[in-house]
C-alpha positions in Angstrom: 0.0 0.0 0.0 3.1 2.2 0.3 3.3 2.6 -3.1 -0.3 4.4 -3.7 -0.3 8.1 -3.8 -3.8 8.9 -1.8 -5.0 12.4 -2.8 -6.6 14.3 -0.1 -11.1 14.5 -0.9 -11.9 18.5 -0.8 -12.7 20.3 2.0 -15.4 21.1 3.6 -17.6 18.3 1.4 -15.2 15.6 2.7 -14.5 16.5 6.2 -11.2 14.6 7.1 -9.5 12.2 7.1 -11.0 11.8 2.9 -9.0 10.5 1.0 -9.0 9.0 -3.0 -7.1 7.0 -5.5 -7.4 5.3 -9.3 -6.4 2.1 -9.6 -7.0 0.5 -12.9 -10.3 1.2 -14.4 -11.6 2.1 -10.7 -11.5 4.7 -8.4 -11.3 4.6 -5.4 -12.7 6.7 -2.1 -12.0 6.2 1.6 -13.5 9.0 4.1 -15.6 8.4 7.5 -19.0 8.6 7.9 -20.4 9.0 11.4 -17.2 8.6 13.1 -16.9 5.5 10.8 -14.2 4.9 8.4 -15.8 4.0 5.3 -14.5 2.9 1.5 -16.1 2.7 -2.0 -14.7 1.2 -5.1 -16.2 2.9 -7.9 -15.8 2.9 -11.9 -13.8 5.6 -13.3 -16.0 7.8 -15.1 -16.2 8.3 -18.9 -17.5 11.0 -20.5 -19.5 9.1 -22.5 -20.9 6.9 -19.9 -24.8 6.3 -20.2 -23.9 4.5 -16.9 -25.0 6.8 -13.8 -24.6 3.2 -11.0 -20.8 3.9 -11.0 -20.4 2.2 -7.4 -19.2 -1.0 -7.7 -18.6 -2.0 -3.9 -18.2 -0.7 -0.6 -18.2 -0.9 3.2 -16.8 -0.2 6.2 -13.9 -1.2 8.7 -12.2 -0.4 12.2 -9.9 1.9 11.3 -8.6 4.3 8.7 -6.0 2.2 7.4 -8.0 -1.1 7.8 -10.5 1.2 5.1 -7.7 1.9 2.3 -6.4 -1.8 2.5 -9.8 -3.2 1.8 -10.4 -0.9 -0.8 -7.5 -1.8 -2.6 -8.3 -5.7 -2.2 -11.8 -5.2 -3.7 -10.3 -3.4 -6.7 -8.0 -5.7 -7.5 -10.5 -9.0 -6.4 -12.6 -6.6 -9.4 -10.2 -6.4 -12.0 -9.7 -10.3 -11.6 -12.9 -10.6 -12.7 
């Protein structure tokens, strides 16, 4: 995981710690919601996309760090497929 740049989410949407990456054809978001670290693995948008469902997984973990690890599993268990 030390080799994933994680971008910081804007401010004040994304109240921190928010943080995203692409990986692949995904994208990927880790923020907390309710005091609850959260992830999403979502399809990159296209421009030409007709396709508005771009979430392609998510959930929630114990801790921050527990969040980005199993966001980056799912995207890669994704691309497998």
């Amino acid at each position: 995981m030390s080799d994933i740049e994680w971008q910081p989410l804007p401010s004040p949407m994304w109240p921190d710690p928010a943080v995203w990456t692409d990986v692949g054809d995904f994208t990927l978001l880790v923020f907390t919601q309710d005091g609850v670290p959260t992830w999403e693995v979502r399809r990159r948008a296209k421009l030409s996309s007709e396709n508005r469902n771009d979430l392609v997984v998510n959930g929630t973990a114990d801790t921050f760090d527990a969040a980005k690890a199993a966001a980056l599993f799912e995207a890669s268990e994704q691309s497998r497929e």
